[in-house]
N, C-alpha and C positions, 0 to 999 in steps of 0.2 A: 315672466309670462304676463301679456296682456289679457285680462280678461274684459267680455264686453256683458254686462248683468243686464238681463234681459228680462223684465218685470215689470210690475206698477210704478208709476213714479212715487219718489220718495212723499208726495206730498198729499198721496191719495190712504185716508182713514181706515181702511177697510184693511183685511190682514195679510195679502202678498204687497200693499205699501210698507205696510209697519215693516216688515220683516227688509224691505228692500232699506228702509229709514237707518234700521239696527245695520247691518252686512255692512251696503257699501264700503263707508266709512273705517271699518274692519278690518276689509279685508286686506284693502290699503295700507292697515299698520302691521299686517305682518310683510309689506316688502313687496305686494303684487299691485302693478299697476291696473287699474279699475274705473270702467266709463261706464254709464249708463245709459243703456238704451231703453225707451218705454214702449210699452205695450199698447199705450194709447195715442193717438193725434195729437198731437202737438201742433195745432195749428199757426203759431207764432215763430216755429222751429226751433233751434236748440234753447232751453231755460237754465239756467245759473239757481241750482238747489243751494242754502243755508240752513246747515246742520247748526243741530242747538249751541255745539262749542264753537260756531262760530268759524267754520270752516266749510270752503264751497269747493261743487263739483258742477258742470256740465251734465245735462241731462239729454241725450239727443232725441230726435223723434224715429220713429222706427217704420211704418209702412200702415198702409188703408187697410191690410185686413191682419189682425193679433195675431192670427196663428202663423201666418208664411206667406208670401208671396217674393217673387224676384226683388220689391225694393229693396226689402230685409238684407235680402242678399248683399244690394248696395250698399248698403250702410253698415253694415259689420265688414265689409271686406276697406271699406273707404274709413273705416276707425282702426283699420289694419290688426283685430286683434286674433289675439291667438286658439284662443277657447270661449267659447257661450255661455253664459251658465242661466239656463232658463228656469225664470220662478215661476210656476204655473199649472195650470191642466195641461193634460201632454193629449187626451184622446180625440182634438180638433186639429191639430199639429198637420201641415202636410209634409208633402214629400221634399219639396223644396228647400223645410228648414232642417229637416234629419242631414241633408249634404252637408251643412254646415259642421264643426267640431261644437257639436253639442251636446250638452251634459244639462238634462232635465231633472231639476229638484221640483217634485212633484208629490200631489198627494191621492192617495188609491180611497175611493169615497163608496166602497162598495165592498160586500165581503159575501165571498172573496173577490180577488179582484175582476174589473170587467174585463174581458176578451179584449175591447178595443183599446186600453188602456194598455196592457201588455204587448199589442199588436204594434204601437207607437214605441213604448218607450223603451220595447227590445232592441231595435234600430239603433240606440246612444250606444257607444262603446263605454259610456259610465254613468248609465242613469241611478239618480238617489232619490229613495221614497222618503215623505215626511216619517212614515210610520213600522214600528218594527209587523203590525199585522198586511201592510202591504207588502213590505219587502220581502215575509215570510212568502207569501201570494207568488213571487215571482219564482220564486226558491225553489218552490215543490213542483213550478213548469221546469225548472233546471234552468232557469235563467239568472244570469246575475244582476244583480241590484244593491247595492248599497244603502244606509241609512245615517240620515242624519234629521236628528227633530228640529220643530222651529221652534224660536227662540220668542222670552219676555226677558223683559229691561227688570230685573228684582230689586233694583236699587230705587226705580218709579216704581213698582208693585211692590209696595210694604204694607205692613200692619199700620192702622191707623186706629184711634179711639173710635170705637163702634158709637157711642151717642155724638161725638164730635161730627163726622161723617156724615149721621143725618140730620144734622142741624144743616151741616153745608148744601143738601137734599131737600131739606126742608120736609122731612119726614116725621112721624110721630115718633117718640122713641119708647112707645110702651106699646110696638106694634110687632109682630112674628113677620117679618121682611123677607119675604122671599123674589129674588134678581129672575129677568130674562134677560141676557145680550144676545141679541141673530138679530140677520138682513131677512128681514119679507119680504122674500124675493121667490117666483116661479110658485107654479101650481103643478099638482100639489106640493105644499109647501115642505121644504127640503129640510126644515128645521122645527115641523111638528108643531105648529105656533097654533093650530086648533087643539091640539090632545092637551096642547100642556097646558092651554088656557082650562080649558074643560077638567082637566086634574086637577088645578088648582081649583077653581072653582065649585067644585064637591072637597077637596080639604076644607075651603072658607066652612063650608055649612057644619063641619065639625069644631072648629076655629077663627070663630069670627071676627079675633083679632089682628087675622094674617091679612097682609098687604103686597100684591103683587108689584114690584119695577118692574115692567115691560121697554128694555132699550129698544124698540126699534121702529120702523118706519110704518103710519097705521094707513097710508094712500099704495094706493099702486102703482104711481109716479115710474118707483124705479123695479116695475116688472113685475110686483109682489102683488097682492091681494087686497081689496077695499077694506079693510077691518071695520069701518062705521054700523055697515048691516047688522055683522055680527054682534057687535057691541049694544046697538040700538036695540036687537031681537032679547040679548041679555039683562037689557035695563044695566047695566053696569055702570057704575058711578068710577071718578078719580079716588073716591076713598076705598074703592075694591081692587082698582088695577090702574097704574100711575105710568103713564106715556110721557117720555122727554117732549120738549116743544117741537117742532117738529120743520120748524126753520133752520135752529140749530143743528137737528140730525143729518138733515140735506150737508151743513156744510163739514158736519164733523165735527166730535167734540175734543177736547183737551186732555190731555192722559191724569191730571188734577181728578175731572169728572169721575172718570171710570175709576180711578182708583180710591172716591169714596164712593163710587158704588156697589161696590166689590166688598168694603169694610161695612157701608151700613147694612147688606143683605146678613143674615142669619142664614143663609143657603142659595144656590144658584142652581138652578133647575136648567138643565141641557141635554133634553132626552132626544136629542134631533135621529128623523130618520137613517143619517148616517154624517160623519164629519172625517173628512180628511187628513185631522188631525185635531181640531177644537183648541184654539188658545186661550177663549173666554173661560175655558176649564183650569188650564194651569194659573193665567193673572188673579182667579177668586184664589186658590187654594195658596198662589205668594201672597195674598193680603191676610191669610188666615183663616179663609171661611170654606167651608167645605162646600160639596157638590152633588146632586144627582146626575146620574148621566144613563147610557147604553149600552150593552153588553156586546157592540157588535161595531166593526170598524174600528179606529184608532182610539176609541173614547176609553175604553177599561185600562190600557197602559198609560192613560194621561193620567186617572183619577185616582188617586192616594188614599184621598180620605172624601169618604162620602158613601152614597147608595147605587145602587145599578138595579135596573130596568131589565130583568133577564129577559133572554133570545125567547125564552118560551112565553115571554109576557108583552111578546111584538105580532103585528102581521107580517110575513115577508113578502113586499111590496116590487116587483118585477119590474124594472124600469130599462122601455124597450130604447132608449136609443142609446143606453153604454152596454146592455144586455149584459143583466146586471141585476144584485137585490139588495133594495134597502129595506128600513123595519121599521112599521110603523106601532109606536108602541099602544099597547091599552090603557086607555084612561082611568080606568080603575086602580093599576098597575103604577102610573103617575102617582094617583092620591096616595096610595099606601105606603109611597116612600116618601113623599112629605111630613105624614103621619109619624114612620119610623123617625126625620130628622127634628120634628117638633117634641117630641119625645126624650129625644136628648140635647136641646139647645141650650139650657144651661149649663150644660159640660163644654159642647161646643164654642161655648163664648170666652171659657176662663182663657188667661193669658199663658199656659203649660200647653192645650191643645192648640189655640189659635200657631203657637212659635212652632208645634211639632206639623203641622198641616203642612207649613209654608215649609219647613226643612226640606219635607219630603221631594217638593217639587226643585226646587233648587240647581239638580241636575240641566234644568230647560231655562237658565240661566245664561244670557245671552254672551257673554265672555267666555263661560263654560262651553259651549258649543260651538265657539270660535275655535279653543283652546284643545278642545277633546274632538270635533269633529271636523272640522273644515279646514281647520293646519295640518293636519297627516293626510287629510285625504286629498286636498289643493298639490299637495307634492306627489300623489300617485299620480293626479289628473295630468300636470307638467310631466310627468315620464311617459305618461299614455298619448297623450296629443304633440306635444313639443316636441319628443324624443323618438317618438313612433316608437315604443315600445312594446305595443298590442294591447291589446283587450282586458279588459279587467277580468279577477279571477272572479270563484264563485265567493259570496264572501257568507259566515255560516252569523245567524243571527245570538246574541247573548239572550237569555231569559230574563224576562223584568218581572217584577211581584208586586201587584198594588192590596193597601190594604183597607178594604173594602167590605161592607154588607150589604148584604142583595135582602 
């Protein structure tokens, strides 16, 4: 079976590249031939990708608009393959690309899921949600869906010396460090980048040794929000909340980076409005450091070990063009679970919790999900598409158990 992987190119930072960086390559060594098609312009036309070991693939260009149009069409039928497998949001999708044998790994960013997300991805004869709370979503419409999570490299997300780490950070190391990673990107901001600021910022006044990382981007450049006003209205110093450079951010940083950001934090705050899966959630908890997160959307099944942000300690925020709710949490609700994590960060740091953190997540182990998810279910998809075998069944979800205080 030729499959043609339809995604971010391997080369783009952000998290349906990663995940395209990890697959391809993958999927390859179980026996399936594998081309890649981008999502984005390729204005020079096809690129020649090099993978860290040293092994290249063709990256072709795919059409003027991401979601479908006829070129698409052209260029998957002129790669001759057999199956699609699209990494992506599915509820912009037209009609055009559903003709194609497509099978959407996709993530449901709304809970329950949106109407127009189900309306698309009912169409695949084998769509696959990131998350077991979306796939459940489809379930209870009597639709089938599949699930497979996305995947971190744990062999690059390890444990590292937490004072080593922020030496390489250039951080203090007799400071309470608490991570952000998210794109500021869209308003209102999809990843809660005012509450969480504003939570922490009423922890600091109980803890004025806590030091915010903020990964991510402080201009509006790429769609997000001017942070300077903010920040300026705040008086906020780099010794209260600590911004990457931000030349760097533009181009993307090195998995090095993030994985002693990850070890020097003392906890990672990811209370976002809603996430389709959140992988900044499982890379902190493979390095050892645990998590605050959301009670709602795919975040409580990622998070092992850490705090939640209950559903009652959110607004439910109606967002009309997937008709849809996310949840915006209360800031007060933020602070308190800092509170609770500062509370016990000496425990948190010893090296018996930091190994049992990481154990937990393990499962979302990129081999492992090769191995457990996407090798059984590549051989259903070859019976369903190549063999015309029909339609997928309904498929019943397993129970997962994180173990958590709210």
């Amino acid at each position: 079976m030729k499959i043609v992987w339809y995604s971010n190119p391997p080369w783009v930072k952000g998290g349906y590249g990663v995940q395209t960086r990890l697959f391809v390559p993958r999927l390859r060594s179980l026996g399936y031939e594998v081309v890649c098609m981008a999502d984005t312009i390729l204005y020079h036309g096809i690129v020649k990708h090099t993978d860290a070991d040293g092994s290249t693939y063709d990256v072709f260009p795919a059409q003027l608009n991401r979601y479908g149009d006829p070129h698409l069409h052209f260029a998957f039928n002129n790669l001759k393959g057999d199956v699609m497998i699209h990494h992506g949001c599915v509820w912009g999708v037209n009609d055009s690309l559903m003709a194609l044998p497509w099978v959407p790994w996709f993530p449901v960013d709304r809970d329950p899921a949106a109407p127009a997300i189900m309306a698309k991805a009912q169409n695949s004869r084998y769509p696959i949600c990131f998350s077991r709370q979306g796939q459940q979503s489809f379930l209870d419409n009597n639709l089938p869906c599949e699930h497979i999570p996305l995947a971190v490299d744990t062999k690059v997300y390890e444990i590292r010396d937490k004072m080593e780490a922020r030496d390489y950070l250039g951080l203090d190391k007799d400071r309470y460090v608490v991570a952000m990673v998210c794109d500021n990107k869209g308003h209102p901001s999809r990843k809660a980048i005012f509450q969480q600021i504003e939570g922490f910022l009423r922890f600091q006044e109980h803890h004025p040794e806590a030091q915010l990382v903020c990964h991510t981007n402080t201009t509006a450049e790429r769609a997000g929000i001017n942070l300077s006003p903010y920040l300026q209205h705040h008086k906020i110093t780099d010794e209260q909340i600590k911004f990457p450079d931000q030349r760097a951010y533009g181009v993307g940083f090195v998995d090095d980076y993030m994985v002693n950001l990850y070890n020097a934090a003392d906890v990672l705050l990811n209370v976002s409005m809603d996430e389709g899966f959140g992988v900044p959630i499982v890379e902190a908890q493979a390095c050892g450091t645990p998590v605050i997160t959301g009670d709602w959307t795919a975040m409580p099944e990622n998070t092992e070990t850490g705090w939640l942000v209950l559903k009652n300690e959110a607004e439910p925020w109606w967002n009309p063009h997937l008709f849809g709710y996310q949840y915006l949490p209360h800031i007060q609700a933020i602070t308190a679970r800092l509170i609770d994590a500062h509370e016990k960060k000496d425990d948190m740091r010893t090296p018996i919790v930091r190994q049992a953190t990481r154990d937990k997540v393990l499962r979302f182990d990129v081999d492992r999900v090769l191995q457990d998810g996407w090798a059984p279910i590549l051989k259903q998809i070859e019976n369903c598409f190549v063999t015309g075998s029909g339609r997928l069944g309904l498929a019943k979800p397993e129970p997962e158990t994180a173990l958590v205080e709210t």
